[in-house]
Each structure stands twice: as C-alpha cells, then as structure tokens.
GUMARRO-697567 format. One line per 4 residues: number of its first residue (from 1); their letters; for each residue x, y, z of N, C-alpha, C, O. Coordinates in nm, 3 decimals. Example, Ala and Ser with C-alpha at 12.3 -4.5 7.8 and 13.67 -1.06 7.14 Angstrom:
# GUMARRO-697567
1> as> 1.319,-0.569,0.780,1.230,-0.450,0.780,1.320,-0.330,0.780,1.424,-0.332,0.846  1.285,-0.225,0.708,1.367,-0.106,0.714,1.290,0.003,0.787,1.341,0.114,0.804;
# end
This chain:
# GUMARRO-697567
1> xxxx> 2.828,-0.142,3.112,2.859,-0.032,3.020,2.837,0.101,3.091,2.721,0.133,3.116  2.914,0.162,3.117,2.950,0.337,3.151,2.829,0.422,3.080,2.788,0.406,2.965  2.786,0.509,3.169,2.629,0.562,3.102,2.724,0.642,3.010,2.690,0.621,2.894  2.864,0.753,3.019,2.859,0.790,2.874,2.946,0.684,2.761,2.971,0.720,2.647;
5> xxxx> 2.968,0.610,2.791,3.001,0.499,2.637,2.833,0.458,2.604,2.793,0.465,2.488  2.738,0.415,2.718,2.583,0.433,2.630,2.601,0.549,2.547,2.621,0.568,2.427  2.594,0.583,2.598,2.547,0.792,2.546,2.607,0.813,2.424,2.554,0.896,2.349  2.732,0.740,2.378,2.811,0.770,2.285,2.736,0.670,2.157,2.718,0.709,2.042;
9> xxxx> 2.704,0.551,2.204,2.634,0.463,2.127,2.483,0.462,2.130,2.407,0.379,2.080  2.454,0.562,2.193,2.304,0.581,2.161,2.283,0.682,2.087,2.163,0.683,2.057  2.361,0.800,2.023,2.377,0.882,1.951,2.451,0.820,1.766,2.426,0.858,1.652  2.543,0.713,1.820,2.564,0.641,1.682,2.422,0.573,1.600,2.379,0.585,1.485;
13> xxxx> 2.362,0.478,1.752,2.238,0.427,1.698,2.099,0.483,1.639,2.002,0.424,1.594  2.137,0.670,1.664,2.049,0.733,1.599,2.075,0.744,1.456,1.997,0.732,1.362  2.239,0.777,1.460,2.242,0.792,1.260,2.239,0.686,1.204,2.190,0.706,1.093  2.272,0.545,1.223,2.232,0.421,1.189,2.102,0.415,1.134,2.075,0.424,1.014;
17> xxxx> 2.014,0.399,1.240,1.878,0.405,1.232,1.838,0.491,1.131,1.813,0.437,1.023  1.822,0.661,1.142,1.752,0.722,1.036,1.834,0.730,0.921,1.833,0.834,0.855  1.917,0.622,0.882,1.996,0.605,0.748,1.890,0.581,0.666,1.796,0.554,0.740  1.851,0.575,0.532,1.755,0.541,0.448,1.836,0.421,0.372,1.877,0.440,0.258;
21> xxxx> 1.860,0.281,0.448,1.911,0.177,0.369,1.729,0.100,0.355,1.613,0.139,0.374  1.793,-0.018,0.313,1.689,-0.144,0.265,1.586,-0.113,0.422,1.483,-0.053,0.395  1.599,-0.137,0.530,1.496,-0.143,0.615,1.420,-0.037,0.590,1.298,-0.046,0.590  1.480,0.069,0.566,1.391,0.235,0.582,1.274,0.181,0.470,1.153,0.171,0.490;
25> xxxx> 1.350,0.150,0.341,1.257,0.118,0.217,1.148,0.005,0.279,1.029,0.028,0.259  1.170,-0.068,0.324,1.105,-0.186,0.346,0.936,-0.114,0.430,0.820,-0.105,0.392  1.008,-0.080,0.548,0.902,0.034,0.629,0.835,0.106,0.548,0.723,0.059,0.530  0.866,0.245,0.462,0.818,0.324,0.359,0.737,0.228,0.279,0.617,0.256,0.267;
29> xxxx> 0.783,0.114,0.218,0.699,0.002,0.154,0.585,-0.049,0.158,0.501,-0.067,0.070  0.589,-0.083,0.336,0.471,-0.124,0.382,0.400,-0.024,0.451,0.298,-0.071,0.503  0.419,0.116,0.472,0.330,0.200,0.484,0.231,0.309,0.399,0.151,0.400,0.421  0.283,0.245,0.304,0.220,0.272,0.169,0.162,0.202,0.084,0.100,0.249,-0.012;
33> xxxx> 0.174,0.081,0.111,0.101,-0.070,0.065,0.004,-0.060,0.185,-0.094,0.010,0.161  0.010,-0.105,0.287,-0.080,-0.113,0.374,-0.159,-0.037,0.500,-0.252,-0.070,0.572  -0.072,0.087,0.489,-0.131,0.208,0.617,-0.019,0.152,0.744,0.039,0.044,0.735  0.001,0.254,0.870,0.044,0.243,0.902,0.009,0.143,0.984,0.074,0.038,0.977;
37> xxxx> -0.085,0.152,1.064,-0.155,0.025,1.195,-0.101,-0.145,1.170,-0.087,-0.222,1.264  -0.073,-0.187,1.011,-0.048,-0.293,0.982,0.114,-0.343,0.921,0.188,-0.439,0.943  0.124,-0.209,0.825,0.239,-0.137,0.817,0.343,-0.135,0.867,0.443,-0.175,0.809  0.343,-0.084,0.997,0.435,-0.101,1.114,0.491,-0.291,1.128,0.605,-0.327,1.159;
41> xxxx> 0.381,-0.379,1.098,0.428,-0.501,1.207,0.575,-0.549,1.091,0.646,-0.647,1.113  0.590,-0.470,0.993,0.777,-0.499,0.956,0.853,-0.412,1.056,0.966,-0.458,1.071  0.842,-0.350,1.098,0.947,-0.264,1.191,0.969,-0.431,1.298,1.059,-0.512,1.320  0.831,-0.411,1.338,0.866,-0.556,1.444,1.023,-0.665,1.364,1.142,-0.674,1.396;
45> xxxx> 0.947,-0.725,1.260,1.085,-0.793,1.143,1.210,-0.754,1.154,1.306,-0.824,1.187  1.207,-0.619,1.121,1.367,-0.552,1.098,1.480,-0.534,1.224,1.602,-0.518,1.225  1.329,-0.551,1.381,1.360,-0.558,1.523,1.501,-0.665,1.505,1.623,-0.645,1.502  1.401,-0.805,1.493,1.407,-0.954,1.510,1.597,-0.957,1.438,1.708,-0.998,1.471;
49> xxxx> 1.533,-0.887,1.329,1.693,-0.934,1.244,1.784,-0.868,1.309,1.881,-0.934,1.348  1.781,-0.751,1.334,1.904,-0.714,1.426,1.948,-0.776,1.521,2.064,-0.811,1.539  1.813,-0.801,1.621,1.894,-0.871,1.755,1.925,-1.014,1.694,2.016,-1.061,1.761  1.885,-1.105,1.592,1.942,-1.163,1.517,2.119,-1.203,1.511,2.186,-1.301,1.544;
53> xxxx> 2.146,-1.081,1.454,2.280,-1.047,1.421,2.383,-1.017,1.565,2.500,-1.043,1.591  2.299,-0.967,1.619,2.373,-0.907,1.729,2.402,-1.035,1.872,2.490,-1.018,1.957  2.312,-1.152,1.869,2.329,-1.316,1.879,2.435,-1.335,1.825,2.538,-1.343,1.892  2.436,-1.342,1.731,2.565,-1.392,1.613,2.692,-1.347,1.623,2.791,-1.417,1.604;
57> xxxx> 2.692,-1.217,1.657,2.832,-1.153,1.646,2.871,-1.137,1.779,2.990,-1.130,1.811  2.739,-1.128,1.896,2.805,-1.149,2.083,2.880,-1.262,2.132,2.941,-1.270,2.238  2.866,-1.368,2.023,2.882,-1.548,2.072,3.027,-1.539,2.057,3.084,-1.600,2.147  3.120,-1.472,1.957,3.229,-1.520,1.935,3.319,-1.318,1.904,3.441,-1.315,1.912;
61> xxxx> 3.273,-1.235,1.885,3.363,-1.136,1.869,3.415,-1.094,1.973,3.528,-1.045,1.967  3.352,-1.101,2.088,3.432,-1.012,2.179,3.621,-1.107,2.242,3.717,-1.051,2.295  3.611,-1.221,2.213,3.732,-1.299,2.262,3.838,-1.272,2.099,3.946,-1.330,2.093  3.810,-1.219,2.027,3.901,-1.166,1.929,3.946,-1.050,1.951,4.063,-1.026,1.924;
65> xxxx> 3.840,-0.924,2.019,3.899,-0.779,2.027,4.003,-0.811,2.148,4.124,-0.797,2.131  3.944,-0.858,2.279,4.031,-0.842,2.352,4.189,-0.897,2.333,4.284,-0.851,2.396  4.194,-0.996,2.243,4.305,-1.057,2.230,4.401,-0.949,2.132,4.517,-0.929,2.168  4.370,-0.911,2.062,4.435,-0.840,1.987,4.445,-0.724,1.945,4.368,-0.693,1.854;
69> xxxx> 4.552,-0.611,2.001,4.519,-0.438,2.030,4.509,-0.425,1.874,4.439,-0.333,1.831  4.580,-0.521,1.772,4.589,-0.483,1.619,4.436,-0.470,1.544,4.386,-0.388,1.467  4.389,-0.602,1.613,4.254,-0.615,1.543,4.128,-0.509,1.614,4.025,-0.482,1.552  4.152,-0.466,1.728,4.102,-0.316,1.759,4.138,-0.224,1.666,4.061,-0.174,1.584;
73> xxxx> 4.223,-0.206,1.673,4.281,-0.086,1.562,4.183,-0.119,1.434,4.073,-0.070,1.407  4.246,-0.203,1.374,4.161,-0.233,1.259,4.024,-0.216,1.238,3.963,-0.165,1.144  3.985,-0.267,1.342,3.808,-0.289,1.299,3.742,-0.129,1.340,3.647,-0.073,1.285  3.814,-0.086,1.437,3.818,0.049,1.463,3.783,0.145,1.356,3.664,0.166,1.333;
77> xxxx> 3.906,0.224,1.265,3.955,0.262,1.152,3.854,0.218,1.015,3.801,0.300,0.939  3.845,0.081,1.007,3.773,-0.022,0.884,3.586,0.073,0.926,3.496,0.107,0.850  3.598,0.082,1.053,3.416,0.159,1.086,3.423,0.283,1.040,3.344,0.348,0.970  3.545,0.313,1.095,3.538,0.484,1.055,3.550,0.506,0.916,3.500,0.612,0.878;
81> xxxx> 3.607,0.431,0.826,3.631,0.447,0.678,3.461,0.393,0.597,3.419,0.435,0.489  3.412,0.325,0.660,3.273,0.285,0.636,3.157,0.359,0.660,3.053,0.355,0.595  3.181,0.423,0.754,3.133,0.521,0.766,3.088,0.671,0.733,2.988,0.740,0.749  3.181,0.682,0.693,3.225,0.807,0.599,3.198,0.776,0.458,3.131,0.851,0.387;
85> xxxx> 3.236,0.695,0.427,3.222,0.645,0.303,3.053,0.597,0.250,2.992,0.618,0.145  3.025,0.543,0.346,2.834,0.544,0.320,2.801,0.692,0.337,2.735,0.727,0.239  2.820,0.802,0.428,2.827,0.930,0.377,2.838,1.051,0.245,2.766,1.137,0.194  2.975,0.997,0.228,2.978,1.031,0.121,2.906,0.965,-0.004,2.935,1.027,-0.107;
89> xxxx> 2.822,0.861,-0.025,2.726,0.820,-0.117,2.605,0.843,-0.077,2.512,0.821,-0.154  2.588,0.879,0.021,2.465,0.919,0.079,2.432,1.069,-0.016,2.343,1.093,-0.097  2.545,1.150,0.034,2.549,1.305,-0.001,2.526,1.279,-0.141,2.431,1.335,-0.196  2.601,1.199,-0.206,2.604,1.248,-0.386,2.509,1.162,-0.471,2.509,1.156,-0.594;
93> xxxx> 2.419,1.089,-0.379,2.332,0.996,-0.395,2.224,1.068,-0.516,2.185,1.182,-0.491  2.177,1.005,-0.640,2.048,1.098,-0.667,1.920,1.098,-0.623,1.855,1.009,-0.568  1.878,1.252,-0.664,1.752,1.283,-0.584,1.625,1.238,-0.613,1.536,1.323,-0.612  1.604,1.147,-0.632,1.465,1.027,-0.647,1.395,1.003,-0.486,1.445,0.987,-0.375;
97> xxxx> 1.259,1.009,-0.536,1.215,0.935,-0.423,1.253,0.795,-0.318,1.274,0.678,-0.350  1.252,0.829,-0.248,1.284,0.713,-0.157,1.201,0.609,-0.149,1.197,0.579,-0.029  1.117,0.522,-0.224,1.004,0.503,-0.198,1.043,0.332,-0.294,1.096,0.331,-0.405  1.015,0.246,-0.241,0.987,0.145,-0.330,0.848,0.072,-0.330,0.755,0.074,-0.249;
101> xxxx> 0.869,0.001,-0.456,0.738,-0.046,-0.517,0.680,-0.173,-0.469,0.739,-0.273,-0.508  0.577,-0.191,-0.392,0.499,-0.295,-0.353,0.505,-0.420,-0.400,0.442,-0.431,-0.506  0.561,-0.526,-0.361,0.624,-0.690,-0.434,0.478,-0.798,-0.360,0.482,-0.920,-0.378  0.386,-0.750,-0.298,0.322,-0.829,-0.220,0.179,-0.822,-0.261,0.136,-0.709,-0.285;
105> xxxx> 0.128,-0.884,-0.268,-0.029,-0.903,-0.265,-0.134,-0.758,-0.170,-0.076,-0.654,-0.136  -0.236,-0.774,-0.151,-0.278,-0.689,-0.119,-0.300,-0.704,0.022,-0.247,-0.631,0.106  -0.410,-0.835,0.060,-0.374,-0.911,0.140,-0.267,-0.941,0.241,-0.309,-1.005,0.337  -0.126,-0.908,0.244,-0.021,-0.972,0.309,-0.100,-0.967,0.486,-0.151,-0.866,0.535;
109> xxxx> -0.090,-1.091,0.547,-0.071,-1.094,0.674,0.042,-1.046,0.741,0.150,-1.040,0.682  0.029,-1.002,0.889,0.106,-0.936,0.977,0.238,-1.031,0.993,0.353,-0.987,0.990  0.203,-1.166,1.010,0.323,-1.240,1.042,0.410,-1.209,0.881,0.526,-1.167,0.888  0.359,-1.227,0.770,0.453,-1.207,0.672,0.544,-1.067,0.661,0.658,-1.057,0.617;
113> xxxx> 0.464,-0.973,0.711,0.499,-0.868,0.738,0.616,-0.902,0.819,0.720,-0.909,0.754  0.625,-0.926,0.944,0.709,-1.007,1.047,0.850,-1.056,0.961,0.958,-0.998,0.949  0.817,-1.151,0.921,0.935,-1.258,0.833,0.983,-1.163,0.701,1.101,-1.173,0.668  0.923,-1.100,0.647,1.015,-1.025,0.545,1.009,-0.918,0.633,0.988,-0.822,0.559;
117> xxxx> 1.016,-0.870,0.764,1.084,-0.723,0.811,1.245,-0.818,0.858,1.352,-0.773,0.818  1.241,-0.928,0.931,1.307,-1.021,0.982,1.448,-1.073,0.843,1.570,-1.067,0.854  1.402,-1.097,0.780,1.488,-1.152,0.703,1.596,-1.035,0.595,1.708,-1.056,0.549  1.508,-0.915,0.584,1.580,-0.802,0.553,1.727,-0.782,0.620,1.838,-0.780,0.566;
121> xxxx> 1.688,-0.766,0.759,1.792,-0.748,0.883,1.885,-0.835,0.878,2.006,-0.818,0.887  1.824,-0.930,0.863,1.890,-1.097,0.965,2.058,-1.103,0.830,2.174,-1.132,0.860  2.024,-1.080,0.742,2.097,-1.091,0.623,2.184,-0.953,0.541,2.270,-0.968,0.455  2.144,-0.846,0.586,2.141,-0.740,0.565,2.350,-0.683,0.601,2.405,-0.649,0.706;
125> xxxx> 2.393,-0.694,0.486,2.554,-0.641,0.505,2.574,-0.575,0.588,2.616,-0.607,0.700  2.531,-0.406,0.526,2.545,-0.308,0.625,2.535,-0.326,0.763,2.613,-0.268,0.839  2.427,-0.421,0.814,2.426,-0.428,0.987,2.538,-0.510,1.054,2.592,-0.470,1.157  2.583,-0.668,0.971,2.693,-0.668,0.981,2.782,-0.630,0.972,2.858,-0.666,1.061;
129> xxxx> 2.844,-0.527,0.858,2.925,-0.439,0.920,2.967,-0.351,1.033,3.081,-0.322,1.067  2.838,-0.309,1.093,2.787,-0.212,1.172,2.837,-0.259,1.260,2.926,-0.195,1.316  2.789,-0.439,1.323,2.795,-0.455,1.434,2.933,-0.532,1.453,2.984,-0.511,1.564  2.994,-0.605,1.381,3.161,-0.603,1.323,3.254,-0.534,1.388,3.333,-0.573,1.473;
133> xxxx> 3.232,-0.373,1.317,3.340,-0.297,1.288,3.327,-0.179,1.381,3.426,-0.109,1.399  3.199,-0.148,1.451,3.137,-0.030,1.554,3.118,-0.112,1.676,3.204,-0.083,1.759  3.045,-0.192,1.713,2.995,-0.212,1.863,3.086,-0.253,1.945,3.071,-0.246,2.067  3.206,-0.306,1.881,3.340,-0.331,1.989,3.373,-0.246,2.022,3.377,-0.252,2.145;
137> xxxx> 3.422,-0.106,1.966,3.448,-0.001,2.042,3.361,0.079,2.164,3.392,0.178,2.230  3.245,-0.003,2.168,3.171,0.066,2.294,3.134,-0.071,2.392,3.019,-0.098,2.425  3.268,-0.160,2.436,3.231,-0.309,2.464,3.343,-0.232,2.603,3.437,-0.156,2.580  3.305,-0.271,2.717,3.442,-0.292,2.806,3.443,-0.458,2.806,3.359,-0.542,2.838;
141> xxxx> 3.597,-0.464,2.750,3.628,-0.614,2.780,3.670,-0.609,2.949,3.678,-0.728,2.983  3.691,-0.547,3.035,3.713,-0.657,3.179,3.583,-0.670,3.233,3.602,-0.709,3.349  3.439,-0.657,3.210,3.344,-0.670,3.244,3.245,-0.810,3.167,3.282,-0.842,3.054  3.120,-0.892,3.230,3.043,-0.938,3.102,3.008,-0.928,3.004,2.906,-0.860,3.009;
145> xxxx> 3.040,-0.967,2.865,2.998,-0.895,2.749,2.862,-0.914,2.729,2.804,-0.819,2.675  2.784,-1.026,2.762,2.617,-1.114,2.773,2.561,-0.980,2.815,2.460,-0.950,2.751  2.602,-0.883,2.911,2.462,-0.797,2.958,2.496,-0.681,2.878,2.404,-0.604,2.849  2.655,-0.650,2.822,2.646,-0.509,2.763,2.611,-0.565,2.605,2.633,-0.489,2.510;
149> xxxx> 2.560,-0.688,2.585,2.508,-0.699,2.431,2.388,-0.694,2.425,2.329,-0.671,2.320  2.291,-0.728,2.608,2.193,-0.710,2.592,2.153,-0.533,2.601,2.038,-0.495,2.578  2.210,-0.482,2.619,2.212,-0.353,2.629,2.224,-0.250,2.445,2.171,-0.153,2.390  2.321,-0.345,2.419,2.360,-0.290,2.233,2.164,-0.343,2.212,2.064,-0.272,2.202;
153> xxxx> 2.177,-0.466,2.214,2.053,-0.500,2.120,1.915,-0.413,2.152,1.835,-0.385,2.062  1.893,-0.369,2.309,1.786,-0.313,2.361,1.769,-0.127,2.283,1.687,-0.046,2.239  1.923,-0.148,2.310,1.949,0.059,2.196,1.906,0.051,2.083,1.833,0.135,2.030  1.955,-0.075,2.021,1.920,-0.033,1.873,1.757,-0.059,1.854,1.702,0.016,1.773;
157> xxxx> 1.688,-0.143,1.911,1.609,-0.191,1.919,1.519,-0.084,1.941,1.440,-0.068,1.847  1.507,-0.008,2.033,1.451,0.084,2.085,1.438,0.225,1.955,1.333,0.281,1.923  1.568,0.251,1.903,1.612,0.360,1.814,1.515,0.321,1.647,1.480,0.403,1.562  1.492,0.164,1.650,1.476,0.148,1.503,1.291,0.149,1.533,1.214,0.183,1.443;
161> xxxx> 1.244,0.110,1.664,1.090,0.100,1.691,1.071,0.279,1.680,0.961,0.311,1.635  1.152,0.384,1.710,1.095,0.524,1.701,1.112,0.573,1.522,1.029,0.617,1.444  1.238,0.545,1.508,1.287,0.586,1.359,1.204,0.537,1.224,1.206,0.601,1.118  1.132,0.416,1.243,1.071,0.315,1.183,0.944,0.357,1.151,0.885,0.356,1.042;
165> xxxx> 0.887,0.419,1.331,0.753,0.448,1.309,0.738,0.560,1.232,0.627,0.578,1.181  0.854,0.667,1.207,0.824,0.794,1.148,0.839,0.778,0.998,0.804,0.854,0.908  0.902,0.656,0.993,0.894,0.666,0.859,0.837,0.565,0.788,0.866,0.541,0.671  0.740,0.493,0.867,0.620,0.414,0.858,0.520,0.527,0.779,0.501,0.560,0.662;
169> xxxx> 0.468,0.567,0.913,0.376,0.706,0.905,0.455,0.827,0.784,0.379,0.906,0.727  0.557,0.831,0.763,0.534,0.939,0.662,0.506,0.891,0.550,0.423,0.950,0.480  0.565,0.778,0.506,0.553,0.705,0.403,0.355,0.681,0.317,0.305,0.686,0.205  0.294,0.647,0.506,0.153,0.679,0.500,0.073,0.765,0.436,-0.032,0.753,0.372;
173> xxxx> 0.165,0.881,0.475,0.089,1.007,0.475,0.152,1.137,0.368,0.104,1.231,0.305  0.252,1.094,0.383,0.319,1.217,0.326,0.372,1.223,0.234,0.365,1.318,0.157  0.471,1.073,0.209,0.603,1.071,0.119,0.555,1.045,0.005,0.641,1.058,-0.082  0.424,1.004,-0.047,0.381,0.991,-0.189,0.383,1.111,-0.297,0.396,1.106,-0.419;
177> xxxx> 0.359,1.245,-0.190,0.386,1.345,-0.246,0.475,1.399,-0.241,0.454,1.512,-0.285  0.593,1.383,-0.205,0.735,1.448,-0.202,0.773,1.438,-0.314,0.833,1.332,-0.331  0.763,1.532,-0.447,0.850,1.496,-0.592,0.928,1.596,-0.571,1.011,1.561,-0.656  0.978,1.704,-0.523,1.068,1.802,-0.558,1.220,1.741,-0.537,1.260,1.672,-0.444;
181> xxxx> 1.293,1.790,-0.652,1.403,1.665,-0.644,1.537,1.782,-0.509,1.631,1.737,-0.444  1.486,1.925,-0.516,1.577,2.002,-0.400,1.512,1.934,-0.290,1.592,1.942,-0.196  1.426,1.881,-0.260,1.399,1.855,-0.129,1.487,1.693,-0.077,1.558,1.669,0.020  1.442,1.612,-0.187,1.551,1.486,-0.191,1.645,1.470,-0.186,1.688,1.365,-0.137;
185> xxxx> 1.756,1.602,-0.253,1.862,1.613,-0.233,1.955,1.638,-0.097,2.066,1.616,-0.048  1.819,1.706,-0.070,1.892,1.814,0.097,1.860,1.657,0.185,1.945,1.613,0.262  1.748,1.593,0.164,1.741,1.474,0.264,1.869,1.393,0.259,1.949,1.379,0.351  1.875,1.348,0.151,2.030,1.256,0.116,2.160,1.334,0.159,2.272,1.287,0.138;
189> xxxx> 2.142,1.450,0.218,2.276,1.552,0.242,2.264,1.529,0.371,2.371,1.490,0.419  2.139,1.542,0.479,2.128,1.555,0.586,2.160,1.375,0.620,2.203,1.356,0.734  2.150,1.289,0.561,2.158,1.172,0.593,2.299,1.148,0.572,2.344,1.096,0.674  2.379,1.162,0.494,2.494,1.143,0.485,2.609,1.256,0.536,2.729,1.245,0.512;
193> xxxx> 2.545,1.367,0.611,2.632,1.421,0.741,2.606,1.344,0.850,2.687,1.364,0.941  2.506,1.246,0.878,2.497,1.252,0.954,2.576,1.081,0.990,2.586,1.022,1.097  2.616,1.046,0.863,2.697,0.889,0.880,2.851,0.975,0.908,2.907,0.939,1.012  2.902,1.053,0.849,3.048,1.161,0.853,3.013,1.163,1.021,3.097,1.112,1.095;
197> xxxx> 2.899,1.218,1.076,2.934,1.267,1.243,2.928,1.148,1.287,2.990,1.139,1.393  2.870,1.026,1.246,2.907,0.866,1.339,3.043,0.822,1.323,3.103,0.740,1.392  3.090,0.900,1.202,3.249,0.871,1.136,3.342,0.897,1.234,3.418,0.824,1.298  3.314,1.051,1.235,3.408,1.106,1.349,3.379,1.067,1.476,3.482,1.027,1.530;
201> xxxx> 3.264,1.059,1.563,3.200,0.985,1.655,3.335,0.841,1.709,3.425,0.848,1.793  3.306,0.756,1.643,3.417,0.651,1.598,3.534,0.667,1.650,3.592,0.626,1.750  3.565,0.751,1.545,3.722,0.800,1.568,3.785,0.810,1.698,3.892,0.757,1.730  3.703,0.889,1.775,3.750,0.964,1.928,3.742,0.836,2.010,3.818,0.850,2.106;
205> xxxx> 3.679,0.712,2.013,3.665,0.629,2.059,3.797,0.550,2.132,3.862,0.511,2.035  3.853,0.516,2.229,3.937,0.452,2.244,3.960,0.313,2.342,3.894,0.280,2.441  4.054,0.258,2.293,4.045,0.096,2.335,4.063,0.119,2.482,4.132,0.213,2.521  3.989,0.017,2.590,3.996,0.029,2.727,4.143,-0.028,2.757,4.225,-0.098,2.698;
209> x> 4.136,0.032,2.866,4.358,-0.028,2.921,4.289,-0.171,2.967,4.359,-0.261,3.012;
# end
C-alpha cells in the first residue's frame, strides 16, 4: 500500500473511529460502570471484532473487486451514499446524552469485558458496511492483498485503541456531567461533518488501472 493511499485511509479511520456508534457507547459504558484502568479492557473487545471482520471480508472480497470495474463503481458510490447519509443523522440526531446504562453486575471481569467489547464489533452492521463498501477503494489489486489487510486491520486497530481511550476516560470523568443539550448538539454536528468529509474523502478515490 502507497504511503498516501495509507494517509488517505488513515484519515477515514479517524472519522470512523470517533463516530459515536454502539462501540463508543459500549466504551462510555464501561467507563462509567467501572473506571477507566478496567474500563478500557472493552476497547481490547471492540479491537478483536474488527480484525474479526476484517478476516472475513480479506478471505474472499478482494477477487470480486478486481474482477469487476461495475462492482467497484458500486461499492464505491454505495460508501459514499453511506456515508453521508450516517452524517446526515448524525447532524439531526437529538441532543441527549451519549451515555448508556450499565446491563452488568458490578463485579464484571476483564475477560467479560473482552467478549462483550468483541462481540459488539464482530457483529456490528456498520463495520461491515465500512469494510464492504470503503476498504476496497484503498486495496491495490496487482499487489498481495494478505499484507495490505494486515495493514487495514493494524490502522484501524491502532485509531480505535487512541479514540476508545478518550472516550473511556471521558466517560470516567467527565461525561456524567455533560447535560447541556447546545453542547450535544454541536457534538452530533461535529460528528456528522465529519462522516460528510469521509463522504467526500471516498469520492476522489479512484480504481487502480
């Protein structure tokens, strides 16, 4: 992979990441149920499920893009419309706390922590979509696809252990007191420009000769 097609997908894997879907909640969840030090070991989980997925979809997608400039196009376009479109619900989203309510004992061990950060991911639409309809466009098919997937999985991987921890720790510390609903609003605005700039991001993208 070309350091700027990284560059291009390491900037997607940032608005991905600080999206506030089910993982963000899950993190916020357990950093508020349990502090961060313990807290955190779902980020580890939400790791697992991605590279999960990203197993799943390296084994057999890339011998479909290359075969077919149509189904580039498509899955292309289908990201960029998904994209935008989680944007735009992002933006008009209401302004409630981000915060969900504790389903676990008090008690929970780290490995459970583990397996429900894991199973969030592993199952989780949106990432299949993600990795579907986005990571082919930053694939060179005349090269191995095995090392540039180990490369997708190591980005995102990397992006969700920083994004995770901040919102581990705010969740800790901070987010219990966030009620002002202008402040929620502007968050859900800043989050859903920032799926519109992975939109357009997308767009400019083009299939290798």
């Amino acid at each position: 992979m070309d350091f700027s097609v990284w560059l291009a997908f390491f900037a997607a894997s940032w608005a991905i990441s600080l999206s506030p879907g089910a993982g963000a909640v899950a993190a916020m969840s357990s950093g508020l149920s349990h502090g961060f030090r313990r807290g955190y070991f779902t980020t580890f989980g939400l790791i697992l499920g991605i590279l999960t997925q990203v197993v799943l979809v390296g084994a057999g997608l890339g011998a479909l893009i290359a075969a077919s400039s149509l189904a580039f196009a498509f899955v292309k376009w289908a990201g960029v419309a998904y994209l935008i479109w989680l944007g735009v619900q992002q933006w008009r989203a209401p302004a409630r706390p981000l915060v969900a309510a504790d389903d676990g004992a008090a008690q929970v061990t780290r490995r459970q922590l583990v397996l429900r950060g894991w199973g969030i991911n592993a199952v989780n639409p949106k990432g299949t979509v993600f990795l579907l309809a986005i990571v082919p466009q930053f694939l060179n098919l005349h090269t191995p696809l095995g090392p540039q997937y180990l490369v997708i999985g190591g980005t995102l991987a990397f992006t969700d252990l920083v994004v995770m921890a901040g919102y581990t720790a705010l969740a800790a510390r901070v987010l219990a007191a966030l009620k002002s609903e202008s402040h929620i609003r502007a968050l859900n605005r800043v989050f859903g420009a920032l799926f519109v700039a992975a939109g357009m991001l997308l767009a400019s993208i083009k299939r290798a000769a």
